[in-house]
Backbone as a ProteinNet text record, in pm:
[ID]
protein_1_A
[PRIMARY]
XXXXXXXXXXXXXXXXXXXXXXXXXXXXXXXXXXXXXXXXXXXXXXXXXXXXXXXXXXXXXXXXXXXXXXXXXXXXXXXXXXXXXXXXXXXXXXXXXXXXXXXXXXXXXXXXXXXXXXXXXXXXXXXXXXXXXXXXXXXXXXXXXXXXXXXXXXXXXXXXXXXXXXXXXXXXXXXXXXXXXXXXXXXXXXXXXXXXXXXXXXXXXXXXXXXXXXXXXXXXXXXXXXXXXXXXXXXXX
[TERTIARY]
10599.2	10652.1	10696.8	10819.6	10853.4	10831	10791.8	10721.7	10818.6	10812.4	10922.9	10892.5	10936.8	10922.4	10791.2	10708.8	10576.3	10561.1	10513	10597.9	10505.5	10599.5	10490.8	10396.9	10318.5	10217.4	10050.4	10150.8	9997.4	9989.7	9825.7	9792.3	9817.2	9824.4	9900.8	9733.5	9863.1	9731.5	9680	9573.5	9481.7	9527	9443.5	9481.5	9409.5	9378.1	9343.5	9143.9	9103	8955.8	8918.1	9035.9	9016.1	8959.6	9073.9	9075.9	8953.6	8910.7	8791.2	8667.7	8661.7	8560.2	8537.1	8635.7	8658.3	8609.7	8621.8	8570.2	8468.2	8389.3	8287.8	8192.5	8115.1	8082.8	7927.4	7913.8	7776.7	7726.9	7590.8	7498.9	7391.9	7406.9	7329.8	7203.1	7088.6	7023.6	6961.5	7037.9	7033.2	6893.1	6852	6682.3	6660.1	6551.4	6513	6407.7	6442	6384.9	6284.3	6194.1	6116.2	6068.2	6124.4	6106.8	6014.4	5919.1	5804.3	5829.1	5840.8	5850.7	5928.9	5920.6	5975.4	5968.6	5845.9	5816.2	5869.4	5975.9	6055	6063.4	6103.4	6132.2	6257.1	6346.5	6464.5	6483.6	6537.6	6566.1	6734.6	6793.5	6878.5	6929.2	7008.1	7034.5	7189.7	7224.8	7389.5	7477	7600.4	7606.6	7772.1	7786.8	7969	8004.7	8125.3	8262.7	8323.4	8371.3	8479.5	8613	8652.7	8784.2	8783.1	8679.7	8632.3	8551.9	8611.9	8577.8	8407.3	8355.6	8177.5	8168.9	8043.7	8049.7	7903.8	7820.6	7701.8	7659.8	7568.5	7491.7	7338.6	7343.5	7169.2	7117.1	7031.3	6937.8	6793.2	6747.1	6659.9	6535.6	6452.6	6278.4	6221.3	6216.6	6168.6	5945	5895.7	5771.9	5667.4	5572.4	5510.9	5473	5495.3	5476.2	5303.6	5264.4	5085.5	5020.4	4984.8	4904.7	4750	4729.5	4586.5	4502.4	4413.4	4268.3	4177.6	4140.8	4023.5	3862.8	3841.2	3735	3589	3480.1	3407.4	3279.2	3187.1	3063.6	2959.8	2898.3	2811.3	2671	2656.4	2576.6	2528.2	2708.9	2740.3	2727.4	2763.3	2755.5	2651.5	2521	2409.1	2313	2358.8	2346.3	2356.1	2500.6	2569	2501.9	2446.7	2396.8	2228.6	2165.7	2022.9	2028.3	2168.2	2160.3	2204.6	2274.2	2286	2142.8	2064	1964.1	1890	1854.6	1776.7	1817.9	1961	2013.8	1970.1	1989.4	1968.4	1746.7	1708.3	1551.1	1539.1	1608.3	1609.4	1628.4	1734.7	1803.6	1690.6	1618.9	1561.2	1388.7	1377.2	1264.9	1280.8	1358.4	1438.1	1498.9	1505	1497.5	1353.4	1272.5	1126.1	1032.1	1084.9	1031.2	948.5	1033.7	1025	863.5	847.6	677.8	700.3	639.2	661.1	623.7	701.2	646.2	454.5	450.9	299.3	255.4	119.6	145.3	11.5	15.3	-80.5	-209.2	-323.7	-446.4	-479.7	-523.5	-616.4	-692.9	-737.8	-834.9	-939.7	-1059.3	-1186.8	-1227.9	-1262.7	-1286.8	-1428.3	-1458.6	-1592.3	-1678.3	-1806.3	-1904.3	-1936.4	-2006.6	-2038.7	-2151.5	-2215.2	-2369.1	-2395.5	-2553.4	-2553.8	-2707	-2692.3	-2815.3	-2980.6	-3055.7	-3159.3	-3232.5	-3262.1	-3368.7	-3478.5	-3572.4	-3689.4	-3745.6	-3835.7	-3842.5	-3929.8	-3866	-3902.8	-4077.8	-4148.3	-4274.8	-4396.3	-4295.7	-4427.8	-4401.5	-4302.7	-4263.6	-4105.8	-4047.7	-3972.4	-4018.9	-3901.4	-4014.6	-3949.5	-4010.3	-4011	-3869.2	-3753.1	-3628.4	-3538.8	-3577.1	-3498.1	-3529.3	-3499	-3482.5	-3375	-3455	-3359.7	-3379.5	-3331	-3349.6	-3361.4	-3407.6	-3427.3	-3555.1	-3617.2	-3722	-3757	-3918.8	-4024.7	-3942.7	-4011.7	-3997.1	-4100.8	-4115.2	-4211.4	-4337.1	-4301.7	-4370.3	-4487.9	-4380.4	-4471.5	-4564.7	-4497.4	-4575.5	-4698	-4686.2	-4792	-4951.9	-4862.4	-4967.8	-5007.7	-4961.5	-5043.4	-5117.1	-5068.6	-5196.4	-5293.6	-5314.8	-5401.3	-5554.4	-5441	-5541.7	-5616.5	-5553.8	-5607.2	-5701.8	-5752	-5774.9	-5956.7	-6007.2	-6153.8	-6161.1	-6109.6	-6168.5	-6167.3	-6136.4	-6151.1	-6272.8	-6358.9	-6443	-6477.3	-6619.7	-6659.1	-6536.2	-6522.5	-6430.8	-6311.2	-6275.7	-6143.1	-6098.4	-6226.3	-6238.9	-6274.4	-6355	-6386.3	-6224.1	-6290.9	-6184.7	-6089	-5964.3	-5832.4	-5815.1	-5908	-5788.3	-5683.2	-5677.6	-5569.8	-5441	-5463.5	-5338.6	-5305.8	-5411.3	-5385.5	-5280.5	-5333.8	-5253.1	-5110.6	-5064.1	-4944.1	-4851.9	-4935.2	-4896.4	-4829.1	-4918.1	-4928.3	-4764.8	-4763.2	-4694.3	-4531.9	-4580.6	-4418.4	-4356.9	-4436.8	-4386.4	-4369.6	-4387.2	-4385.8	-4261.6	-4230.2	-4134.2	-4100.3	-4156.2	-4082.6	-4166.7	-4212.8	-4284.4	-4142.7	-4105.2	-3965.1	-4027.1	-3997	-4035.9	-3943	-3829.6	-3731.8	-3667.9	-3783	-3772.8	-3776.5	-3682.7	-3690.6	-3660.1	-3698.7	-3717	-3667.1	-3592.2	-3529.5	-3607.5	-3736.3	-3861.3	-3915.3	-3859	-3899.1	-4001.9	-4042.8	-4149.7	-4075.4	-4140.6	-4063.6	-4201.3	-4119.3	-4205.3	-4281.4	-4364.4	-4412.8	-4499.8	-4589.8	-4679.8	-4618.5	-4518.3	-4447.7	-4480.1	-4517.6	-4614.7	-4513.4	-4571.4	-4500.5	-4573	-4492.3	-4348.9	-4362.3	-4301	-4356.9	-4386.2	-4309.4	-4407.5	-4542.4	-4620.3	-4786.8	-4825.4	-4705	-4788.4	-4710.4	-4744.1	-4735.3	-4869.4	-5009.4	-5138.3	-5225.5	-5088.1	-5149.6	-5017.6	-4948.6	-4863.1	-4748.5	-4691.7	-4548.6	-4433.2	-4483.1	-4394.9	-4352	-4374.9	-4414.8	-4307	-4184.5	-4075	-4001.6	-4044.5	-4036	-4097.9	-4212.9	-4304.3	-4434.2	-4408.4	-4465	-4588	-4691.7	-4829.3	-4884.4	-4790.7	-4840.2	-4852.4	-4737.9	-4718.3	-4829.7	-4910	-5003.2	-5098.2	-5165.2	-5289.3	-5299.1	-5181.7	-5223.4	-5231.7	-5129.7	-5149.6	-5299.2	-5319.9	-5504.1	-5590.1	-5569.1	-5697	-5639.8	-5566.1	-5511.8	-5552.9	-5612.5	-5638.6	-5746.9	-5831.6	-5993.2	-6047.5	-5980.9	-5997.8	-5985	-5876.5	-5872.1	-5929.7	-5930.2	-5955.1	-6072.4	-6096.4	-6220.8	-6169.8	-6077.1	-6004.8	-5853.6	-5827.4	-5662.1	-5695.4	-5768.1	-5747.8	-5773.3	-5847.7	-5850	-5755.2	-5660.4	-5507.3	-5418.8	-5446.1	-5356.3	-5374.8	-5499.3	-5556.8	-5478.1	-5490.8	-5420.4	-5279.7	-5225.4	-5115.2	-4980.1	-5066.8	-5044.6	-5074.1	-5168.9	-5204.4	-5101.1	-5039.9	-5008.4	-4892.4	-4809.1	-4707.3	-4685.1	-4822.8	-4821.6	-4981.9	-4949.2	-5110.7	-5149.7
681.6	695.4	558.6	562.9	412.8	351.7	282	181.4	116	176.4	123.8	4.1	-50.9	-136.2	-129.9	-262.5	-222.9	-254.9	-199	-211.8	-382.3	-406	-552.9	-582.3	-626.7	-686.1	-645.8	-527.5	-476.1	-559.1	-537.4	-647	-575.5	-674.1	-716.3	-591.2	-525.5	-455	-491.7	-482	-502.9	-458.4	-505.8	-472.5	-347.1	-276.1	-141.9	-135.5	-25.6	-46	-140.9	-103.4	-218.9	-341.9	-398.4	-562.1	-549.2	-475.8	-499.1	-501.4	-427.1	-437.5	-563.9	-568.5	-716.5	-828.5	-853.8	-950.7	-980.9	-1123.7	-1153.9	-1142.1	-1069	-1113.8	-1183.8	-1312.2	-1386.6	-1396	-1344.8	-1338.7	-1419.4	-1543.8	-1635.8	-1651.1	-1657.3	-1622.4	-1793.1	-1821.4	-1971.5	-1974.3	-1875.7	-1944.5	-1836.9	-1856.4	-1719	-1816	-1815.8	-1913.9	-1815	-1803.6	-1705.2	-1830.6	-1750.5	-1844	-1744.3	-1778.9	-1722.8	-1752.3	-1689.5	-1706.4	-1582.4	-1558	-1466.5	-1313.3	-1295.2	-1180.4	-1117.5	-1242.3	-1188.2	-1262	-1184.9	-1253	-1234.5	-1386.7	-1369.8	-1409.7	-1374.5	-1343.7	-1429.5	-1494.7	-1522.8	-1512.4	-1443	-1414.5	-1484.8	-1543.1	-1611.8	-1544.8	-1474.5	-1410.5	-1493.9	-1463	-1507.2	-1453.3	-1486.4	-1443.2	-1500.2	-1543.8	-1641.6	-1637.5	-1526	-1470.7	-1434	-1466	-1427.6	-1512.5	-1540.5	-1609.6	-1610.5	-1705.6	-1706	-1653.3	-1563.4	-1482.3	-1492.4	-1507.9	-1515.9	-1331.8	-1321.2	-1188.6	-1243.7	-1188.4	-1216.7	-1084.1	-1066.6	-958.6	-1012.4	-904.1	-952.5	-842.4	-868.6	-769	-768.7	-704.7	-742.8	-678.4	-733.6	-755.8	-741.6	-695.4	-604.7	-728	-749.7	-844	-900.2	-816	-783.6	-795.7	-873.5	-901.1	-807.7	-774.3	-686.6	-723.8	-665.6	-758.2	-790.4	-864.2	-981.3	-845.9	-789.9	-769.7	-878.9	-832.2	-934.3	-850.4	-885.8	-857.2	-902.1	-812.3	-729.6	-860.5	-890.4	-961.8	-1115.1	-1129.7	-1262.6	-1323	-1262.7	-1251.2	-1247.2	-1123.3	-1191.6	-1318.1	-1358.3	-1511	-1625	-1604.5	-1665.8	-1704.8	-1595.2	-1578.6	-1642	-1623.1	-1674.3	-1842.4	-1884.9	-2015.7	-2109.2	-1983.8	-2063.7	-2082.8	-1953.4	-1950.3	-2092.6	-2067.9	-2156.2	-2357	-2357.1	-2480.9	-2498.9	-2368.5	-2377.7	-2418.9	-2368.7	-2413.5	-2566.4	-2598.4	-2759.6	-2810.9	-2770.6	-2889.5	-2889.3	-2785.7	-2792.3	-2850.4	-2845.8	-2930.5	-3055.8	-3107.3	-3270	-3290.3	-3245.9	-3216.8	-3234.4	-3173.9	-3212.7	-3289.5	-3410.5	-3487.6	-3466.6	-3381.5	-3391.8	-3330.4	-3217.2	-3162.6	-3025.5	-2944.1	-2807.4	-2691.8	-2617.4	-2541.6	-2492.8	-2455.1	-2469.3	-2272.9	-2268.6	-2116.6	-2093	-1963.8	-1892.9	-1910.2	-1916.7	-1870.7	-1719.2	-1696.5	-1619.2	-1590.5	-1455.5	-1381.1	-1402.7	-1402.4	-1387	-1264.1	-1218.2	-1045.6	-1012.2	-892.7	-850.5	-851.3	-933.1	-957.6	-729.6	-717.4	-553.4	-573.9	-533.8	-499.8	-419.1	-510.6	-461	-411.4	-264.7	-235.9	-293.8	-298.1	-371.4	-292.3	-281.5	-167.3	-190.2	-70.2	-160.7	-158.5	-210.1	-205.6	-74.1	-34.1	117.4	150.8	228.9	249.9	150.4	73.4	-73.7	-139	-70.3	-183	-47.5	-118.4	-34.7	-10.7	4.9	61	157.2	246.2	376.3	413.8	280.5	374.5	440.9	502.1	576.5	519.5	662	638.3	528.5	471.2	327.8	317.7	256	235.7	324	322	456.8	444.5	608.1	678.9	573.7	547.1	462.7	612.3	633	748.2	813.4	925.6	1003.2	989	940.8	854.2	777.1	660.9	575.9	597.7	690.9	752.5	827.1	909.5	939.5	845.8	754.4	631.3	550.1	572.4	523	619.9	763.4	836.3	860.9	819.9	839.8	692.6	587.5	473.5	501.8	572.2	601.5	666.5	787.8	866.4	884.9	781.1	744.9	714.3	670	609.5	716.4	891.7	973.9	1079.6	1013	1064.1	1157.9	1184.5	1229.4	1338.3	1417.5	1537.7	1525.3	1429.4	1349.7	1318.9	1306.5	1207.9	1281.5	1442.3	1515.9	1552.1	1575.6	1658.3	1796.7	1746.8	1851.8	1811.4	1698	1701.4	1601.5	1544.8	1481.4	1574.1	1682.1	1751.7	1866.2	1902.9	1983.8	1954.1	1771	1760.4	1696.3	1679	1662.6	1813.8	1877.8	2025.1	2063	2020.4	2037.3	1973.2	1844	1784.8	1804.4	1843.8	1860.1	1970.1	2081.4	2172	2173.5	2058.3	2043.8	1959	1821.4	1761.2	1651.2	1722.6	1640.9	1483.5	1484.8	1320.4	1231.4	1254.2	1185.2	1145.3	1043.8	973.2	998.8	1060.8	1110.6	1255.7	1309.2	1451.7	1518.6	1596.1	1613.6	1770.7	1847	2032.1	2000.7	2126.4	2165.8	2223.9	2243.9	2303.9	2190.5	2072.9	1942.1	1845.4	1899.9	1867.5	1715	1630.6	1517	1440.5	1384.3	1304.2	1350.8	1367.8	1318.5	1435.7	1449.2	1554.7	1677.4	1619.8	1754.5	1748.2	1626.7	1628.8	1710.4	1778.8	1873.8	1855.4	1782.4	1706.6	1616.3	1546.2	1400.8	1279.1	1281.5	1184.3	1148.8	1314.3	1274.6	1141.4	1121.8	1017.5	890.9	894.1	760.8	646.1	767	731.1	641.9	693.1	604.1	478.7	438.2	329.3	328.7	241.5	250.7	285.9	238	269	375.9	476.9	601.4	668.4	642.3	745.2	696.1	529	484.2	459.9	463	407	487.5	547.7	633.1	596.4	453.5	445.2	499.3	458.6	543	704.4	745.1	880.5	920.5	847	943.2	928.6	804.7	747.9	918.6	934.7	1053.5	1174	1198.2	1351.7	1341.2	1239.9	1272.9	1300.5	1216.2	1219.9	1336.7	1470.8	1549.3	1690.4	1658.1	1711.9	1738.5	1611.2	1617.7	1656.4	1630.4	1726.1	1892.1	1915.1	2060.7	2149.7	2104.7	2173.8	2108.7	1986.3	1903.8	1894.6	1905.8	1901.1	1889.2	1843.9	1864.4	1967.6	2027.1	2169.6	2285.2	2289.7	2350.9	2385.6	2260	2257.8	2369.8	2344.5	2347	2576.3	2550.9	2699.9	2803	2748.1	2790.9	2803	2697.1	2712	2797.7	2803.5	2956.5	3125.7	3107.4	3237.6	3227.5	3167.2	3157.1	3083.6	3014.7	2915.2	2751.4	2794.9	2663.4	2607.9	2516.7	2418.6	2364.2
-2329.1	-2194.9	-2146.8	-2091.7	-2029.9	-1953.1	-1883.1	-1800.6	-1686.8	-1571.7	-1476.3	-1438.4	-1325.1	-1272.4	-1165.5	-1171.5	-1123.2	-960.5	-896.5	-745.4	-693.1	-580.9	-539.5	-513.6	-550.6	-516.5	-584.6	-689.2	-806.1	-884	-923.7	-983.1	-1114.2	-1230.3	-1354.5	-1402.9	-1538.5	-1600.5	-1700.5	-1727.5	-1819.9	-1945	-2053.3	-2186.6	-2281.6	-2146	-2188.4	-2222.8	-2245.2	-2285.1	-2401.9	-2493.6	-2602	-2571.6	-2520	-2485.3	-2396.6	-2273.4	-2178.1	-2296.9	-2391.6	-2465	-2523.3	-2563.4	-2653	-2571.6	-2468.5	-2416.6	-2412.5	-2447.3	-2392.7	-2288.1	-2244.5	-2129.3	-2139	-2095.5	-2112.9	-1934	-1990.7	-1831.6	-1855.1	-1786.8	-1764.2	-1639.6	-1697.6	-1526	-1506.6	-1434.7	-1355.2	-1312.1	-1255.8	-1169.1	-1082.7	-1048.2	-892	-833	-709.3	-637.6	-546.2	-471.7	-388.5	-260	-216.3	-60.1	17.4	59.8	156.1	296.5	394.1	546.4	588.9	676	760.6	734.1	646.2	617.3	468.2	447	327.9	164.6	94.9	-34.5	-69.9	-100.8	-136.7	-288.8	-385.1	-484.2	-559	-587.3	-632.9	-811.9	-776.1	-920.7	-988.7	-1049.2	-1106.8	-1208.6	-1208	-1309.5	-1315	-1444	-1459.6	-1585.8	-1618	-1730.2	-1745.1	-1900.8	-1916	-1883.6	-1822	-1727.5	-1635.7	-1554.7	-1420.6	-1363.2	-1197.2	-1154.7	-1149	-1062.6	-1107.2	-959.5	-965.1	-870.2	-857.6	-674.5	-755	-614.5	-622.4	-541.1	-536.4	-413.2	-360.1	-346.2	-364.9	-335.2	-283.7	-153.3	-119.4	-134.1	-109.9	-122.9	-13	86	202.5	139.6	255.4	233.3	324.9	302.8	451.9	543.6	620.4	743.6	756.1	748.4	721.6	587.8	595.7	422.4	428.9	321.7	300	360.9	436.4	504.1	384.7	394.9	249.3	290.3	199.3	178.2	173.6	273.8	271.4	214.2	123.3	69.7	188.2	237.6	313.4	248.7	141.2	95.7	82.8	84.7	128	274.9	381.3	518.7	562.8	451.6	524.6	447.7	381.8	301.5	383	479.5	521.2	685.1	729.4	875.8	863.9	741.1	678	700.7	648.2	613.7	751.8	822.8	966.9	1045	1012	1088.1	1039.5	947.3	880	951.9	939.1	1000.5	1108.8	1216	1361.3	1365.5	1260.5	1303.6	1257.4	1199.3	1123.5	1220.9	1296.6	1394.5	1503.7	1542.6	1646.2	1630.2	1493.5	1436.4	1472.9	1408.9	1470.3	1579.1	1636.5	1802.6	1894.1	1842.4	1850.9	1851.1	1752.1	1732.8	1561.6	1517.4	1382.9	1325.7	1448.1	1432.5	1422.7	1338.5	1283.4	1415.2	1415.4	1499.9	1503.2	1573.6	1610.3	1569.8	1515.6	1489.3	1581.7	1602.9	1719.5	1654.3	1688	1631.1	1605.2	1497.7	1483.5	1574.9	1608.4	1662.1	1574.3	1644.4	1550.3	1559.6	1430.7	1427.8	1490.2	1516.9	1604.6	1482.2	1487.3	1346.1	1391.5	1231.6	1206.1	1192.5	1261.1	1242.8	1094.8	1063.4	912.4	929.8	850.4	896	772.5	786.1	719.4	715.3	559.7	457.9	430.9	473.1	475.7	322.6	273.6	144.1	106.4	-26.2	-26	-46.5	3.2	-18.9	36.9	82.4	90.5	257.1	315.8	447.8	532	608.7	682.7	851.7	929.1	1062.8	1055	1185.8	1220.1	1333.4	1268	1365.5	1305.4	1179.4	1089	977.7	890	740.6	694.4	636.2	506	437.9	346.1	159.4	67.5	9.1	-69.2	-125.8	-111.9	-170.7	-269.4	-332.9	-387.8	-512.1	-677.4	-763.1	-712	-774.4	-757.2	-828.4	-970.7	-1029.3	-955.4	-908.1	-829.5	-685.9	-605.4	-495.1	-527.7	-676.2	-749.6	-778.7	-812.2	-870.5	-749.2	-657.6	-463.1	-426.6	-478.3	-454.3	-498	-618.6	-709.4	-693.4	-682	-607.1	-493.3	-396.7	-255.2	-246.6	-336.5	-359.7	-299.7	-412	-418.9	-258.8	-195.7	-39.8	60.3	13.2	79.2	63.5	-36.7	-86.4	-246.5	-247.7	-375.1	-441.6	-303.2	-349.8	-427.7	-376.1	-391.6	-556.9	-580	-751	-831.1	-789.3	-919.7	-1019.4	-1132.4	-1171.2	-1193.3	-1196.8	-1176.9	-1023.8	-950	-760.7	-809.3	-826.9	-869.6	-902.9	-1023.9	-1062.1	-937.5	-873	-738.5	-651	-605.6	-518.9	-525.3	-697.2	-748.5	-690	-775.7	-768.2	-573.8	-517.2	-370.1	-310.5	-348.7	-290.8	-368.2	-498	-548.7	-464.4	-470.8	-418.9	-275.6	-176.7	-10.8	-27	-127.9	-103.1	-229.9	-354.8	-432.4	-449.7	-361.8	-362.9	-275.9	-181	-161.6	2.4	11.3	142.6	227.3	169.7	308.3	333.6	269.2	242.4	429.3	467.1	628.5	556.8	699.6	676.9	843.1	789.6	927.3	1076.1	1007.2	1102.2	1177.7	1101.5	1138.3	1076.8	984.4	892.3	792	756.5	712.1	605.5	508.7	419.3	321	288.7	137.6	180.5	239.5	283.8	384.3	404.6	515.3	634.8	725.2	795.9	941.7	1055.6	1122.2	1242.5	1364.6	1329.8	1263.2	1207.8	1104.9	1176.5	1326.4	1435.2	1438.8	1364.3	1375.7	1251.9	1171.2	1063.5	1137.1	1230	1313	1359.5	1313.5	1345.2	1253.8	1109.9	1014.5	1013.8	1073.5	1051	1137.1	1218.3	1289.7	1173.2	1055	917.2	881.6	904.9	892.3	792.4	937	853.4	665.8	634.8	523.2	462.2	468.2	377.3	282	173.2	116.9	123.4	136.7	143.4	271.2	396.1	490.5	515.9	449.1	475.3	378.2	253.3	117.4	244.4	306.4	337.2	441.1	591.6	616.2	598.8	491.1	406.1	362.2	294.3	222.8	339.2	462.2	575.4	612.2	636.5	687.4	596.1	470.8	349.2	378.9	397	408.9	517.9	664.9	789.4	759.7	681.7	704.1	554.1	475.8	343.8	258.4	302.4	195.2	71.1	55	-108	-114.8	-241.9	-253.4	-316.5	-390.2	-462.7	-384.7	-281	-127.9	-111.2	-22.6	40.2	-79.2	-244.5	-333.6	-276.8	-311.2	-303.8	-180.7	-90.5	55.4	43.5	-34.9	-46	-70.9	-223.3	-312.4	-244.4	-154.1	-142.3	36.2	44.6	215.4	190.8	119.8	138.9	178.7	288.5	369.2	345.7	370.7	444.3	535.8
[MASK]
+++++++++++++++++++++++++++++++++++++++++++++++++++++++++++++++++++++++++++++++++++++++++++++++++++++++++++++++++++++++++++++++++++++++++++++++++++++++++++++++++++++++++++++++++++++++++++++++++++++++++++++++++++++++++++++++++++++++++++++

């Protein structure tokens, strides 16, 4: 097809896709500079062609105005508030005259009353039971000494095993043996106030409580095997 005349002022044509291919084109990146202020980031980029003029384009990034809030550790802060405190008592130490704070006294505690035992079988007074029971054993072997000073009766033989017999079965031999009838001690005595005649000791002390079971024996029965006898056939003595 023929090619007229090209009207004024168009620009001259190219040498088709060919030739555009053919050309070189080299992209050089000169630099990127980032400038911080005004909320923004600007970007510079340089591009050119060896048949074209150099041309450059900016592009910009705009950027949130507001930067992230800084996370603070909860741990650190109170590290941080410790070590002020701590400064603020220093300073006021040396402020002082360089003398430690002063600390309150102690209360003195109310002393506890301690109660005191009387010794078992041998001692004790009469404002309650303390210490513990003498054995039975041994309350045995105080009665058995005592025995002779209540007379002949006292010493024949088998009173002795009578009035074991007697007393196990009233209380065990236990110096703090109490009955709800009111009866108390070693002999059962009823109320047990009455073995007060043989000792203020009374309610602890198994020599006092044998000395008036025996005199209490020999008033009413003339025997521990008497008492033992009555016993069995009646419960009591």
């Amino acid at each position: 097809m023929a090619s007229g005349p090209r009207p004024a002022g168009a620009a001259p044509r190219s040498g088709g896709s060919g030739r555009r291919n053919g050309v070189r084109i080299a992209a050089v990146v000169a630099g990127a500079a980032v400038v911080l202020g005004g909320g923004a980031v600007a970007a510079f980029a340089l591009t050119g062609s060896s048949d074209a003029p150099d041309e450059a384009t900016v592009a910009s990034k705009p950027v949130a105005d507001n930067a992230a809030p800084v996370q603070v550790d909860p741990k650190v802060m109170e590290q941080q508030r410790r070590k002020q405190a701590l400064e603020r008592a220093s300073r006021a130490v040396r402020g002082d005259g360089g003398k430690a704070p002063k600390l309150q006294p102690k209360g003195t505690p109310i002393p506890t009353a301690t109660p005191t035992k009387g010794k078992p079988g041998s001692g004790g007074s009469g404002g309650g039971p303390s210490g513990d029971p003498v054995p039975a054993g041994e309350a045995q072997a105080i009665a058995k000494r005592l025995m002779p000073s209540y007379g002949s009766a006292f010493t024949a033989s088998g009173q002795f095993g009578c009035l074991v017999n007697l007393w196990n079965k009233e209380s065990h031999w236990n110096t703090h043996a109490a009955n709800p009838s009111g009866a108390y001690g070693i002999p059962q005595a009823l109320p047990g106030s009455k073995m007060s005649s043989a000792g203020p000791d009374w309610q602890n002390n198994a020599t006092t409580q044998i000395k008036w079971g025996l005199g209490y024996i020999k008033s009413r029965y003339s025997s521990p095997c008497g008492a033992w006898s009555h016993s069995q056939s009646t419960g009591w003595y």
